[in-house]
C-alpha positions as a Markdown table, in Angstrom:
| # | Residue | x | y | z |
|---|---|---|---|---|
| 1 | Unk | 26.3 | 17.6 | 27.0 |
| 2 | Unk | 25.7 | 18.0 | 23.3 |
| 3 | Unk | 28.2 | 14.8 | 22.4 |
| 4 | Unk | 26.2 | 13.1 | 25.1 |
| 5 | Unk | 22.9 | 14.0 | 24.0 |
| 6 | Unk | 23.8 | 13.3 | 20.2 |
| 7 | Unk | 24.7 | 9.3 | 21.1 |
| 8 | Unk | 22.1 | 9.1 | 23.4 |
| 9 | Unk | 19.6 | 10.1 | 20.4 |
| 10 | Unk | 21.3 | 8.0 | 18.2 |
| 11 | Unk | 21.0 | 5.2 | 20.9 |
| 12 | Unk | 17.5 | 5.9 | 21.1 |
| 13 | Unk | 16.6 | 5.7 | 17.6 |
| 14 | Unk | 18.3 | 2.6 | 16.9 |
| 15 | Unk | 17.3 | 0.4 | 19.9 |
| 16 | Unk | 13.7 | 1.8 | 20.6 |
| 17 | Unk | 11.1 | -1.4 | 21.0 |
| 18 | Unk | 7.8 | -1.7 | 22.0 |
| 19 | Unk | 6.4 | -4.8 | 21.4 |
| 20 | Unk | 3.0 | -4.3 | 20.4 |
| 21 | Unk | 4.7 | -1.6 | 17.8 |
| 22 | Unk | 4.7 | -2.5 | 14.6 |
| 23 | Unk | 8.4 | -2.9 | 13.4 |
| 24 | Unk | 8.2 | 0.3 | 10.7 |
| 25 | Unk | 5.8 | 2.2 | 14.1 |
| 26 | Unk | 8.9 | 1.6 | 16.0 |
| 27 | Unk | 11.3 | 3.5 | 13.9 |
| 28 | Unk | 8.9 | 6.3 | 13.5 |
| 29 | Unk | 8.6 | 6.7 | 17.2 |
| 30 | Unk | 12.5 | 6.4 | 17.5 |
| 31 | Unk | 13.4 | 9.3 | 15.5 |
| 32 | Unk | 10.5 | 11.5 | 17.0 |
| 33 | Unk | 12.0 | 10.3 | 20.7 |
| 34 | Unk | 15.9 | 10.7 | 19.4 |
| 35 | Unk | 14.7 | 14.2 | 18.4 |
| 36 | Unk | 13.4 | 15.1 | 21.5 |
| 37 | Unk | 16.5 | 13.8 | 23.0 |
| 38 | Unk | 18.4 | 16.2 | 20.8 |
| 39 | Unk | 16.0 | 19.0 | 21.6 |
| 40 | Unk | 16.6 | 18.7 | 25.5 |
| 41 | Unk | 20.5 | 18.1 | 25.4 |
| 42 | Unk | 20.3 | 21.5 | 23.2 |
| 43 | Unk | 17.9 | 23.3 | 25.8 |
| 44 | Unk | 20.3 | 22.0 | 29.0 |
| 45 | Unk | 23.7 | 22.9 | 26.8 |
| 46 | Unk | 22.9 | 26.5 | 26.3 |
| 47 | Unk | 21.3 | 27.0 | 29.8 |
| 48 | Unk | 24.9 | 25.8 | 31.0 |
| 49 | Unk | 26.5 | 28.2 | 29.1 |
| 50 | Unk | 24.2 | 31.0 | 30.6 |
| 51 | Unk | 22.5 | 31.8 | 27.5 |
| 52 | Unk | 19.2 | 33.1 | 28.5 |
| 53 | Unk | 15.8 | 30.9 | 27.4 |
| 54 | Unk | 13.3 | 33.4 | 28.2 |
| 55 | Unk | 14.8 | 35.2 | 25.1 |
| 56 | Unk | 15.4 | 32.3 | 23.3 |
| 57 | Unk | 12.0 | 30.9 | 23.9 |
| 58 | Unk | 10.4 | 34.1 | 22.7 |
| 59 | Unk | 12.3 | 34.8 | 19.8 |
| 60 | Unk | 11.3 | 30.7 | 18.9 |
| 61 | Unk | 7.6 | 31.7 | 19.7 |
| 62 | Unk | 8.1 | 34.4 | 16.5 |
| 63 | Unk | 9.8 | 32.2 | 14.6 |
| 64 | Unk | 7.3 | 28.9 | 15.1 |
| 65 | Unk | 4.8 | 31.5 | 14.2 |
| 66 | Unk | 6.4 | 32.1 | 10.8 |
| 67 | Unk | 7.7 | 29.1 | 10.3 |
| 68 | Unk | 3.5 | 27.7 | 10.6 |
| 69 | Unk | 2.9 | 29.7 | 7.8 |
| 70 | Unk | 5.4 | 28.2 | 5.7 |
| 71 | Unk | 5.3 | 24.7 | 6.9 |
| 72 | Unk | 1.8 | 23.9 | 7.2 |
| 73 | Unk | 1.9 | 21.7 | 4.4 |
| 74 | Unk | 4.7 | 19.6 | 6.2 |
| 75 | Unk | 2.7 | 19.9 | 9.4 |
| 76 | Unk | -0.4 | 18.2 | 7.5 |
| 77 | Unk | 2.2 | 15.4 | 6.2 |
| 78 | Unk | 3.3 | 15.0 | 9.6 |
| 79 | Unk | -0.1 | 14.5 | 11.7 |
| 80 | Unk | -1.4 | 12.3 | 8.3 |
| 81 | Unk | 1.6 | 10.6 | 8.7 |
| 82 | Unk | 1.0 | 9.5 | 12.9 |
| 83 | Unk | -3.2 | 8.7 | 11.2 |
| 84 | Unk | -1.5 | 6.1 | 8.9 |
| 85 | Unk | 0.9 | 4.9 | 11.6 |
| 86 | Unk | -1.9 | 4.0 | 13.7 |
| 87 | Unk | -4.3 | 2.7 | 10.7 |
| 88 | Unk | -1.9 | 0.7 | 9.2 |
| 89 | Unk | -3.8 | -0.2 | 6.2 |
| 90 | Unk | -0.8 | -1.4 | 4.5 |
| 91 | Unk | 2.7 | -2.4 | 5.6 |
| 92 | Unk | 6.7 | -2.3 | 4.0 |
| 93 | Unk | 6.3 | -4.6 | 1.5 |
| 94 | Unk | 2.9 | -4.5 | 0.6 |
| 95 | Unk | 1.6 | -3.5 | -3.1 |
| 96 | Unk | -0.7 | -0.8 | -3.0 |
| 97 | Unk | -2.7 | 1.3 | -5.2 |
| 98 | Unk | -2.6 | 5.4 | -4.5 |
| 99 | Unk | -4.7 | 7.1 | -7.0 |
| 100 | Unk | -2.3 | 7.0 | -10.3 |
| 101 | Unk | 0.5 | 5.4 | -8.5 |
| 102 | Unk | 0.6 | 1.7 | -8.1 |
| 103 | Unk | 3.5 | -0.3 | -6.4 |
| 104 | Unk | 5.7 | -2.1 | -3.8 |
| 105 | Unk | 5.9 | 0.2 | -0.5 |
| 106 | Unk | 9.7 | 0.4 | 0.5 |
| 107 | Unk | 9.5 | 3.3 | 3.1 |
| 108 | Unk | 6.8 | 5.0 | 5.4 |
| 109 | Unk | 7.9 | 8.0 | 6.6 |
| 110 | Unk | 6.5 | 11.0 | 9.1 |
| 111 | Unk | 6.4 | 13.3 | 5.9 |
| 112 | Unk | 5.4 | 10.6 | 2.8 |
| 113 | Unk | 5.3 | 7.2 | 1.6 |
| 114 | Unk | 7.1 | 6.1 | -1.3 |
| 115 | Unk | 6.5 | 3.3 | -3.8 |
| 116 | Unk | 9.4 | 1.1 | -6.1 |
| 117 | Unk | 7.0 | 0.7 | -9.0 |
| 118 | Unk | 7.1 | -2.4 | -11.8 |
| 119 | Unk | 9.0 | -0.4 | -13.9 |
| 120 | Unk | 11.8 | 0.2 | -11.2 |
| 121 | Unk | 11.0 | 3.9 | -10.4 |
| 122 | Unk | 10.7 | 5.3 | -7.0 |
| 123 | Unk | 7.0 | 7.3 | -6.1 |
| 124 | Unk | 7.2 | 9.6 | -3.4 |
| 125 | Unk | 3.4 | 10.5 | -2.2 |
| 126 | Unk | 2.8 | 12.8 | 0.6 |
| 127 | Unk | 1.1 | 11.2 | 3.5 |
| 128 | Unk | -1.8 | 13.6 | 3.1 |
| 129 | Unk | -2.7 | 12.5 | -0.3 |
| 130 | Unk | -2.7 | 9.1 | 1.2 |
| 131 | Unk | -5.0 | 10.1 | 3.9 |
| 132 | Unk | -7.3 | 11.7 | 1.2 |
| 133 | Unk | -6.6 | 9.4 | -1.7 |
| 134 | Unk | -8.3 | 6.1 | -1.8 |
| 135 | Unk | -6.1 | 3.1 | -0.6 |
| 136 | Unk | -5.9 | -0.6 | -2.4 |
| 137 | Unk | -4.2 | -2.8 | -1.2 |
| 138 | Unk | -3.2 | -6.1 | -3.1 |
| 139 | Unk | -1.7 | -7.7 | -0.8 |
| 140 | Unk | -3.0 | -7.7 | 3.0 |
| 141 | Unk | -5.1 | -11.1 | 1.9 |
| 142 | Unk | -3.5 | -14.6 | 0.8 |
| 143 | Unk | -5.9 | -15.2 | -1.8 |
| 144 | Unk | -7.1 | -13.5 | -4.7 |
| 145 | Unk | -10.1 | -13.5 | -7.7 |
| 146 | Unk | -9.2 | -13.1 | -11.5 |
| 147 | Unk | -11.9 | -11.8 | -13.1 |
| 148 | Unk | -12.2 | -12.7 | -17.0 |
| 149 | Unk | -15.6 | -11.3 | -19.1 |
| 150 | Unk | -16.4 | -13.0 | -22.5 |
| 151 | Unk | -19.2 | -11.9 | -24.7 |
| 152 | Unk | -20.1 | -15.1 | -26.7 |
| 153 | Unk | -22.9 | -14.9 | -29.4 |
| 154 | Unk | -26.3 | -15.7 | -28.8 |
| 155 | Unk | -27.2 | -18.7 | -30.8 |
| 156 | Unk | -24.6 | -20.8 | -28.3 |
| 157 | Unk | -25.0 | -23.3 | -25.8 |
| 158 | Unk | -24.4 | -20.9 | -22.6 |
| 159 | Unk | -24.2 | -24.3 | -20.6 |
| 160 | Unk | -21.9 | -26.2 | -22.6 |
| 161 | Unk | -19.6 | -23.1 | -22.8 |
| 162 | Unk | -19.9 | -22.5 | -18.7 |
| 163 | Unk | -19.1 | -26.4 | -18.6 |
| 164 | Unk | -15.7 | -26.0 | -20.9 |
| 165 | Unk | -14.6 | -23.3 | -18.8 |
| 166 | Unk | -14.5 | -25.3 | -15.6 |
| 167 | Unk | -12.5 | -27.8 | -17.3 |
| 168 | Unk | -10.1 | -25.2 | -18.3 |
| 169 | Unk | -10.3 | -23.9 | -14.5 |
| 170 | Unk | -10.1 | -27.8 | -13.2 |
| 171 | Unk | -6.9 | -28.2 | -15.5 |
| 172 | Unk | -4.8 | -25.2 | -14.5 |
| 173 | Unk | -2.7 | -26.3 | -11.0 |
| 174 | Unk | -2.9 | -23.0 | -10.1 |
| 175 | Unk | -6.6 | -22.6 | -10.0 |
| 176 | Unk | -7.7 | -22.9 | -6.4 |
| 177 | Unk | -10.4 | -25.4 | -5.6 |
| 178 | Unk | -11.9 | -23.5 | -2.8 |
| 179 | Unk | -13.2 | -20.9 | -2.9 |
| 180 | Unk | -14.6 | -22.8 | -6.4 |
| 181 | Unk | -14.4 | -20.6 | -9.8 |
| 182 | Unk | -17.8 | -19.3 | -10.9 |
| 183 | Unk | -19.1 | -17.8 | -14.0 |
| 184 | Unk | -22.2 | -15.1 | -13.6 |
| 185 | Unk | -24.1 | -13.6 | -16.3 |
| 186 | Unk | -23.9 | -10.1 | -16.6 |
| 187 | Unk | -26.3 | -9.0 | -19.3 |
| 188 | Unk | -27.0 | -9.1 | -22.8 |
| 189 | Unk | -26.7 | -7.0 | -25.7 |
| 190 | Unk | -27.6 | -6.5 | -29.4 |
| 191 | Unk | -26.2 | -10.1 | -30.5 |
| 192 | Unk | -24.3 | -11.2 | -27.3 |
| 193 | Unk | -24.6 | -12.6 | -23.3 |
| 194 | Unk | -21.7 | -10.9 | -21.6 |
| 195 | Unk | -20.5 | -13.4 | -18.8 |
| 196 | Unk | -18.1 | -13.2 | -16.3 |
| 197 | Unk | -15.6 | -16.0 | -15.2 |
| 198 | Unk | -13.9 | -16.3 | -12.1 |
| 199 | Unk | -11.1 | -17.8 | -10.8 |
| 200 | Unk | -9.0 | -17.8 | -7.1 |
| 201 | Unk | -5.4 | -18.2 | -7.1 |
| 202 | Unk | -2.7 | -17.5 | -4.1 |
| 203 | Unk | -1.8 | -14.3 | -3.7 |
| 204 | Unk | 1.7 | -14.8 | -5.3 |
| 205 | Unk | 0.4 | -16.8 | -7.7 |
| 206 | Unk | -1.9 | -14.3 | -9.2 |
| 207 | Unk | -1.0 | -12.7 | -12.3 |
| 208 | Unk | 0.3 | -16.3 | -13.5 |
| 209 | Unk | -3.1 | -17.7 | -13.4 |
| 210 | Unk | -4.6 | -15.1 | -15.0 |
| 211 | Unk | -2.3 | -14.7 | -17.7 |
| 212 | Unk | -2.5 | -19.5 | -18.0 |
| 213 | Unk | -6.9 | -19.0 | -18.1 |
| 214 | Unk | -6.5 | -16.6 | -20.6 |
| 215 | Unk | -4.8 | -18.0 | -22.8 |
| 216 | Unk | -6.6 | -21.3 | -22.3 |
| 217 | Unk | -10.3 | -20.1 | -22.8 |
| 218 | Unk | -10.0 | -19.0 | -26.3 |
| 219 | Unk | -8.2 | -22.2 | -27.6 |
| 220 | Unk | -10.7 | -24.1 | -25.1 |
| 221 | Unk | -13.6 | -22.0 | -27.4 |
| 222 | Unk | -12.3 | -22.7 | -30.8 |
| 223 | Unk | -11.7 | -26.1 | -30.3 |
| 224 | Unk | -15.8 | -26.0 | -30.2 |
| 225 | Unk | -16.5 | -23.5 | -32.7 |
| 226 | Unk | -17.4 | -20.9 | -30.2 |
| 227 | Unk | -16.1 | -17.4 | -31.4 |
């Protein structure tokens, strides 16, 4: 019965689909059916042997009891963990932003989530922190904006300025044409007008652009004496 119920759990866990599961939902709900497959191959082993469940049962009910106690941080983990499994607000794959932590999400599992971050380290956060914590996500949309603020003096032509940076926009191939770039003024100060350029690229395509508009604004600027 046990050999049975240990490849019939395994079984279980490997082969479980539901197709309107999510694939990473799917192996959550595999495990927690392969253990309850373990659980009653257990139960129906020891009743064949004539060990008594009453007793068992009972002395479990005193045990579960303490075990609560001890475990109720797990127990949190576990019920956030079923929350975020049917939220979904990110996926395996995804990079996400968790409070400090910021990163690719390799796993989800019942008890935490864990992150490969850009430096190659692995982030394990509890699921509950996730539940609590606030959740960006970089990546569930195909497009992004790059944001870039310039404070440029006073005494210069805010038009011709906002008119150079949409040839440097129109010039970079990454630069998206719709949604079109924009620039929005955001204030001004002692000797300054802080302004705010914006860009869209693909997703993937992001940090390229932004890193190709930065470095062509200020040689864009020069090239007309703006500082």
């Amino acid at each position: 019965i046990l050999i049975g119920g240990y490849f019939l759990a395994r079984l279980a866990r490997r082969f479980f689909r539901v197709g309107w599961l999510h694939p990473q939902q799917q192996l959550i709900m595999g495990r927690l059916l392969s253990y309850a497959v373990i659980f009653v191959a257990l139960t129906w082993a020891l009743r064949e042997l004539g060990v008594s469940l009453g007793a068992l049962l009972g002395a479990a009910g005193i045990l579960t009891v303490a075990l609560g106690f001890a475990a109720r941080t797990a127990a949190s983990n576990l019920i956030s963990g079923l929350f975020l499994m049917g939220e979904r607000p990110f996926l395996i794959g995804d990079i996400i932003r968790v409070g400090d932590a910021f990163g690719t999400v390799v796993s989800i599992d019942l008890l935490s989530v864990k992150l490969r971050t850009f430096d190659n380290l692995l982030e394990r956060i509890p699921n509950e922190m996730v539940l609590k914590t606030k959740v960006t996500n970089l990546s569930r949309y195909p497009i992004r904006r790059a944001d870039i603020k310039l404070r440029l003096p006073l005494s210069c032509d805010v038009e011709r300025v906002e008119a150079l940076l949409f040839e440097v926009a129109d010039a970079e191939p990454l630069c998206l044409e719709e949604p079109r770039p924009q620039l929005l003024h955001l204030g001004f100060g002692d000797a300054y007008v802080e302004v705010q350029f914006s860009v869209w690229a693909a997703r993937e395509n992001f940090l390229a652009l932004r890193t190709a508009v930065n470095a062509r604004i200020p040689r864009a600027l020069a090239e007309e004496g703006v500082k």
